[in-house]
C-alpha positions in Angstrom: 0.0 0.0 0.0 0.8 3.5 -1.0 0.2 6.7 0.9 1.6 10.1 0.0 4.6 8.0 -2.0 5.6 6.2 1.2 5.4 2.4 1.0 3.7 0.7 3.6 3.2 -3.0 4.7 0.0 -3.5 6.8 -1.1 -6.7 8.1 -5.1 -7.1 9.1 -7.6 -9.5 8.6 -9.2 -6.9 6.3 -9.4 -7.8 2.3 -6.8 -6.0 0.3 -9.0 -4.4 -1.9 -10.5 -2.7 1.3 -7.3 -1.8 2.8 -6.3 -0.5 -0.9 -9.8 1.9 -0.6 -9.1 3.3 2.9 -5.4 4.5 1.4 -7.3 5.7 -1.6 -9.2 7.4 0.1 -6.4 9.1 2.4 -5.2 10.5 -0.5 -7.9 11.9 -2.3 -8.2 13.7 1.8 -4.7 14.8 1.1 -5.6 16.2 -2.4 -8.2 18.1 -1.2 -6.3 19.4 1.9 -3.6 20.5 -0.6 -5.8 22.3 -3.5 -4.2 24.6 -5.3 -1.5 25.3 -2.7 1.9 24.5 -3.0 4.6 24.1 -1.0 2.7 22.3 1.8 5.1 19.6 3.5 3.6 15.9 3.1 3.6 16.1 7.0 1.1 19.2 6.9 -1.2 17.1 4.3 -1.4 14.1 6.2 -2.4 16.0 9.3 -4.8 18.4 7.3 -6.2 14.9 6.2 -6.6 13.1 9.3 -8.3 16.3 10.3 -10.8 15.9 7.9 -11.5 12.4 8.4 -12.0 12.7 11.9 -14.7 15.7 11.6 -16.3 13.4 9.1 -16.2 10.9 11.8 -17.4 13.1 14.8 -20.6 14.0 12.4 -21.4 10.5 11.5 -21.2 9.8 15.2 -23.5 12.4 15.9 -25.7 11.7 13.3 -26.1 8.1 14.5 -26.6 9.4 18.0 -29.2 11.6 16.8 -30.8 9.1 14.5 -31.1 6.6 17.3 -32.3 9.0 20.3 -34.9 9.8 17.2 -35.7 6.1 16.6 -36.4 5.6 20.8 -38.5 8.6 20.8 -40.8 7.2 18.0 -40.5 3.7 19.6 -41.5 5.0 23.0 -44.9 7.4 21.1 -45.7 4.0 19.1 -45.7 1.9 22.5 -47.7 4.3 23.9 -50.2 4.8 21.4 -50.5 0.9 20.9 -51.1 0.4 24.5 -53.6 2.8 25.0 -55.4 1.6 21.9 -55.6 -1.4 23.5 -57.0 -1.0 26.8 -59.7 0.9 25.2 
């Protein structure tokens, strides 16, 4: 695997073609860290990268946090309603 031009040998139970995605991936994050800039150490990229991924990573959290408070909310009304509907 290939990241920034530095060769690297992982080893994980992952398949290769998923492990060859995540690096993809990394450097499409570097790409759009660098832009149009130049100049910019690789150091600087992969930092600006990580950075990225990891606020893409917080909102997905918080999304599925929200989604599932949203989902318990719902399941608790439904309860509630089916209950009442039948004692009545």
């Amino acid at each position: 695997m290939s990241i920034a031009g530095n060769q690297f040998s992982v080893r994980t139970d992952a398949k290769p073609k998923y492990v060859r995605d995540l690096a993809a991936y990394v450097e499409e994050k570097m790409a759009e860290a660098k832009g149009n800039r130049s100049g910019m150490s690789t150091q600087t990229l992969v930092l600006l990268a990580a950075m990225s991924i990891a606020d893409e990573l917080k909102q997905s959290q918080r999304e599925q946090r929200d989604f599932k408070r949203e989902v318990r909310e719902r399941s608790t009304q439904i309860l509630k309603t089916l209950e009442r509907e039948a004692q009545s």
